[in-house]
Structures are given as structure tokens and as C-alpha cells.
C-alpha angles and dihedrals in degrees: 000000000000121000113217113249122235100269089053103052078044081062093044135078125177132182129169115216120191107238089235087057091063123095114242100254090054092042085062095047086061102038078062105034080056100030093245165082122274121206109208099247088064116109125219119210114199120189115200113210116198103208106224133218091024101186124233130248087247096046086051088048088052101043088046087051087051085056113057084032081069104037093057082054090051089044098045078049110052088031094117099044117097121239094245085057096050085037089056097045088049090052088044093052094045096059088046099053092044092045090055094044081050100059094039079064089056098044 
């Protein structure tokens, strides 16, 4: 089993409340959110995750301009092949990827 490393206990946060500690309206967010009754001697343990390296609006603008940067190069290059013959290298590409991932799995 793998322990969690330091940044990522920094990112996490963890308590344990008792069900007879919630308020009403939060007990019957959980009964629903589990599909059950809670006794009020049952403890709830809630983990919160901080997601890391959130992108920016900006950053998601850039990369989303690099994109379709790439695919009109793709598309101005591939622009005189016909569909069956990209249909065919994809389908090419495709075989060879899954029979070396294949083999790694063997190995």
C-alpha cells in the first residue's frame, strides 16, 4: 500500500462526526447522498482532496489556441489524402500500439 507524501497530506484534510452531531437538514443530505439511515452513534468520516496545478482561464485559452493551431496543420496536411487512407493508418497505428502494450504486459 502506498503512504501519501507530504504535498499531498498538505492538499488533504480528514475529520470523523458522529451522525447524531449533524444537524437535520445535513443528516438527510447524507442518508441520501449513501442510500441509508444513520443511527446516531455512526461516524462519518469526510476526506477533503485539493485538486493541484488548476489551470487558468488564460492557460486554458492558450493551450485551446495550440490545438486547433495543430489540428489546421494536421488538416492542411492530410488535406489530399482521402478518408479510407487516414482511416486505414489510424487503424494501423492503433494494432501496433495495443500489440506492444501488449507485450510490455508479458514481459
Amino acid at each position: 500500500m502506498e503512504t501519501p507524501r507530504s504535498e499531498e497530506l498538505a492538499r488533504q484534510r480528514t475529520a470523523t462526526v458522529r451522525a447524531g452531531d449533524l444537524s437535520p437538514t445535513l443528516r438527510e443530505w447524507v442518508r441520501d447522498l449513501l442510500h441509508t439511515d444513520l443511527v446516531d452513534t455512526a461516524e462519518l468520516t469526510v476526506t477533503l482532496h485539493q485538486p493541484e496545478g488548476l489551470s487558468t482561464p488564460e492557460q486554458r485559452a492558450a493551450s485551446r489556441h495550440r490545438l486547433l493551431e495543430m489540428m489546421q496543420v494536421i488538416g492542411e496536411r492530410t488535406k489530399d489524402i482521402p478518408q479510407a487512407g487516414i482511416d486505414e493508418a489510424v487503424d494501423e497505428a492503433m494494432q501496433f500500439v495495443r500489440g506492444h502494450s501488449t507485450e510490455a504486459h508479458h514481459s
